[in-house]
Residue, then its C-alpha position, 0 to 999 in steps of 0.5 A: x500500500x502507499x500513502x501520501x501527506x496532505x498538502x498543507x501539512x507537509x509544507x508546515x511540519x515537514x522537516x524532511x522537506x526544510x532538509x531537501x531546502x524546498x519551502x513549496x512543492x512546486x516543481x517535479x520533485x514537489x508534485x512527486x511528493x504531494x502524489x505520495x510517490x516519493x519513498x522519503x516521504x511516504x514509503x511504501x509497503x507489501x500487504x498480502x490479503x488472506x482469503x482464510x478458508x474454515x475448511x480445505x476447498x472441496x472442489x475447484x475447477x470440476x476436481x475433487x479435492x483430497x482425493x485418493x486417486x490410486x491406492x496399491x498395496x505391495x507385500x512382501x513374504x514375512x512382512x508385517x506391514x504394507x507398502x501403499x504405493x499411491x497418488x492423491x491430490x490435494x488442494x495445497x493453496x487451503x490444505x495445511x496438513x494431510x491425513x490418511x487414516x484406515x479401519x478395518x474388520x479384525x477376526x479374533x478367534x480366541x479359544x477362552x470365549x463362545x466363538x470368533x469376534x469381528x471387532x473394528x480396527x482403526x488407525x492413522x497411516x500417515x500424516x504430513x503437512x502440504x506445501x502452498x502450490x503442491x497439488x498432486x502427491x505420488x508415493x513409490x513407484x506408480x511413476x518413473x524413478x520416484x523417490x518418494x517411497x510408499x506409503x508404510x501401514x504397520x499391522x503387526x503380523x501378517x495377516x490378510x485383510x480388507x481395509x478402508x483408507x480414508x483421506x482428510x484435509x485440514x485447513x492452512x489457516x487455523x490461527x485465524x480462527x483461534x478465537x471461533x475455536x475456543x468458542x466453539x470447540x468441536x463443532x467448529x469443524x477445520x477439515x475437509x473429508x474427502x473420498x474413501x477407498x473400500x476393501x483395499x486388499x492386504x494379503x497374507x505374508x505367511x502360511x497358516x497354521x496346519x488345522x487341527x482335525x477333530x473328525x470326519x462324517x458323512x453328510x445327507x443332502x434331501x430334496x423332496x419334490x411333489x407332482x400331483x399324486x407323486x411325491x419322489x425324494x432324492x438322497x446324496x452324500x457329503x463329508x463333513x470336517x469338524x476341526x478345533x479352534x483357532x481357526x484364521x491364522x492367516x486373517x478374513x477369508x481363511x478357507x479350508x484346501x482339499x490338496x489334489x495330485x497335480x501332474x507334471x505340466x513342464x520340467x519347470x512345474x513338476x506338479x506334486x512330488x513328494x507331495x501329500x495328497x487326496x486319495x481315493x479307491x472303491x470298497x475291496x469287499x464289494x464288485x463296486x463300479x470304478x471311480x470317475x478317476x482311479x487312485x485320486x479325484x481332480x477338481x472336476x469332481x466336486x459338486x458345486x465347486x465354483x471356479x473362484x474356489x479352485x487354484x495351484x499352489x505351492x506346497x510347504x515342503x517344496x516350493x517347486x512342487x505344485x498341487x491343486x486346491x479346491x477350497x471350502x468356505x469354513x462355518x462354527x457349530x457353536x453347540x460342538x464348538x469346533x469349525x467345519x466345512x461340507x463337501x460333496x464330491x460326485x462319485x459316479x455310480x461307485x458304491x461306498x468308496x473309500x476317502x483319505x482327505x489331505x486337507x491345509x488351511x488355505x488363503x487365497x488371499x496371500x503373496x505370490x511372487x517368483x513362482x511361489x507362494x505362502x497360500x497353504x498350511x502344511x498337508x494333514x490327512x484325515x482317516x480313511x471314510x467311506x461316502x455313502x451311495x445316492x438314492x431315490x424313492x418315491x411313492x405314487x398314490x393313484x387315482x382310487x386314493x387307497x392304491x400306492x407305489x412305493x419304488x426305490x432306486x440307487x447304486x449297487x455293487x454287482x450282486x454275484x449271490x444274492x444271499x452272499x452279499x444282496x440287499x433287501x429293500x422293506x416298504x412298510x405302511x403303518x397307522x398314522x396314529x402318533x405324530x412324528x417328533x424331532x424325526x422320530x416316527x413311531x406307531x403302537x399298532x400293527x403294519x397296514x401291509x409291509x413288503x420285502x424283497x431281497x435283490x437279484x442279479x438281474x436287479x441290477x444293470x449297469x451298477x443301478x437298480x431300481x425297484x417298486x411295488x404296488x399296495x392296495x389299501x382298504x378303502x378307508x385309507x382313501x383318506x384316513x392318515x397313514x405313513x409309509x416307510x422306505x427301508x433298504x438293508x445292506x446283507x454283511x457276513x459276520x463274525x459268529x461267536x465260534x471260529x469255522x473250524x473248516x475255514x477251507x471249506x466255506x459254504x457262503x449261503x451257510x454263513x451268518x448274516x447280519x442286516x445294517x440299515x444303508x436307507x431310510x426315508x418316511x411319507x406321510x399321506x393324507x396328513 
């Protein structure tokens, strides 16, 4: 700014001007003077103006201001932090000082409480002031030679996660505000919160820890579908892991890995050398059909399997050897207090074949760099478990109401003697004279009609029966309630009391015979 005297003043009290020897301020010297433009007289001065903003500008010009513009995270084997290489812009001119903060879903699952809790995380990543012209920020190596390094989020292990990142701008020009703030505290908001970037992917840098198998069962799977007068129920089997706590040591979205043989592609991928996997083989006391695949399934024998689930890894004992992995989603049975995971494979017609799981815990979710990875924990094998064989029944009641069809139907091993080794299917019609509890069904009073049958060879074709069998009913259960049940009986020799004391001659119609329930299905009708 400049100033200038008054004309009359300045010849009165000036002394600067009786100095120069001037009594008037005629001339160019003078009119210089009186204008203000002479620096002995009215020196001048530099004002800067400050447009003090409470808060960052958000938007100037169509861009957003802060901005996470690109967020990559880079993990390296064993690190317990992140490196984020990112870019952000910031509006430096209203910015003094930047923050990005994070949160996340951490998965506890300490074995002193009832089950896993997911408790929220938070923390600050970094914080850096802004210079006044600085408008774009670009840490690690998103460009060229940049000698900004990454930014460093420290967790403390090393496990996967997925994490927000938020960005917050605060203003250049607090100290103008200092008496608002001491008025109004917190409500006198100094920042400016700008975008979120959600479920920054943070992998895993390290193997999970082996799981602890508890057990191993087979799984029914029902589905029961009604058309008119007939109603037909299908049947197929699964095995279910049961494994102890803790599970998640490798974070969020461990999985549990059924490790598959994988053969060698290359002689740089020599697939599963010296390598534990999943076997499988048909029952050695049944003429059972072959397997899909002889000694070992592939992924394409799994039902319901989605693509996302599938993977080659490398195994812990071996980095150069790979195997399949096909992964299952883990759930807690709060009652047993042990986690599990289904599957289901698809055992063509073979009946009762045997399985050894060699399971890991799995995270897809890891490192993966150089042709190696930490996705999978070291390969346990469960115990040798037979699946059971799919079956089907139905009942198809006909027009007259009181005339019924009952009909089962499945695999079979091939039948070489009937009463060595057949089965025997039974359909009993009962009174419905108490109702069925918790799956229980129960009846005081004699059958209505039952039947038995033992199958033949001629039974079975192609591994595969089926059998049926009409029922004429007394007119009154046209439409009085009754239940029918569907039982199939597996013949097994057995062990008697007194060793055969002619072990070289056995007569296998002679031998004992015990019965074992392989099936068993209920309808009720006219309810």
């Amino acid at each position: 700014y400049a100033c200038f005297w008054r004309p009359d003043e300045l010849v009165k009290i000036s002394g600067i001007l009786h100095m120069m020897g001037l009594n008037n301020l005629s001339g160019t010297v003078g009119q210089r003077i009186e204008k203000g433009q002479h620096w002995m007289f009215s020196p001048w001065r530099e004002i800067t103006f400050v447009h003090a903003v409470q808060q960052p500008l958000s938007k100037v010009l169509g861009k957003n201001y802060p901005e996470i513009v690109t967020i990559e995270p880079e993990r390296d084997f064993g690190d317990n932090f992140t490196l984020l290489n990112t870019k952000l812009m910031v509006h430096g001119p209203s910015t003094g000082q930047i923050d990005i903060t994070a949160d996340w879903d951490e998965w506890i699952d300490d074995v002193t409480k009832p089950a896993v809790e997911i408790t929220q995380s938070k923390g600050k990543v970094v914080h850096f002031t802004t210079p006044y012209l600085w408008f774009e920020y670009i840490f690690g190596p998103l460009v060229k030679n940049n000698i900004f390094p990454g930014l460093k989020h420290i967790f403390n292990d090393t496990k996967h996660r997925f994490v927000n990142y938020s960005i917050i701008a605060t203003t250049r020009y607090r100290e103008y505000f200092f008496n608002l703030i001491q008025e109004k505290g917190d409500t006198f908001k100094l920042t400016t919160e700008g975008n979120t970037v959600t479920k920054v992917n943070i992998l895993s840098s390290a193997r999970p820890v082996a799981p602890q198998l508890e057990y191993v069962i087979p799984t029914f799977e029902w589905n029961r579908k009604t058309n008119g007068n007939k109603t037909v129920t299908g049947r197929i089997s699964g095995l279910r892991i049961y494994m102890k706590r803790p599970w998640y040591s490798s974070g969020e979205g461990q999985q549990l890995g059924v490790i598959l043989y994988m053969p060698p592609v290359t002689d740089n991928i020599p697939g599963s050398k010296n390598t534990t996997f999943t076997t499988w083989g048909t029952d050695p006391t049944k003429l059972s059909a072959a397997l899909p695949n002889k000694n070992t399934p592939s992924l394409n024998h799994f039902i319901n399997l989605k693509q996302e689930n599938k993977d080659i890894v490398a195994t812990p004992e071996d980095n150069t050897a790979k195997v399949y992995v096909a992964a299952f989603d883990v759930k807690y049975d709060t009652d047993r207090e042990l986690y599990y995971a289904d599957i289901m494979f698809n055992i063509g017609v073979a009946y009762y074949p045997f399985v050894r799981l060699a399971l890991a815990a799995y995270q897809k979710h890891s490192v993966r760099k150089e042709k190696t990875d930490c996705c999978i924990s070291p390969i346990v094998q469960a115990d040798y478990i037979q699946i059971p064989a799919p079956r089907t029944s139905s009942i198809d009641v006909g027009s007259s109401n009181n005339q019924v069809t009952v009909a089962i139907g499945g695999t079979l091993p091939k039948i070489e003697r009937a009463s060595f080794n057949g089965s025997r299917v039974e359909f009993v019609i009962e009174p419905l004279d108490i109702a069925a509890s918790e799956e229980t069904h129960i009846s005081i009073h004699k059958p209505i009609e039952s039947y038995q049958y033992t199958l033949q060879i001629n039974d079975v074709n192609n591994y595969i029966f089926y059998h049926s069998h009409q029922f004429n009913l007394p007119s009154e259960y046209a439409s009085k309630p009754y239940r029918i049940k569907v039982l199939e009986y597996e013949l097994i020799t057995y062990d008697p009391l007194k060793p055969n004391p002619n072990p070289g001659n056995v007569v296998f119609a002679s031998m004992p015979k015990k019965e074992r329930l392989v099936f068993a299905d209920v309808y009720e009708v006219n309810k």
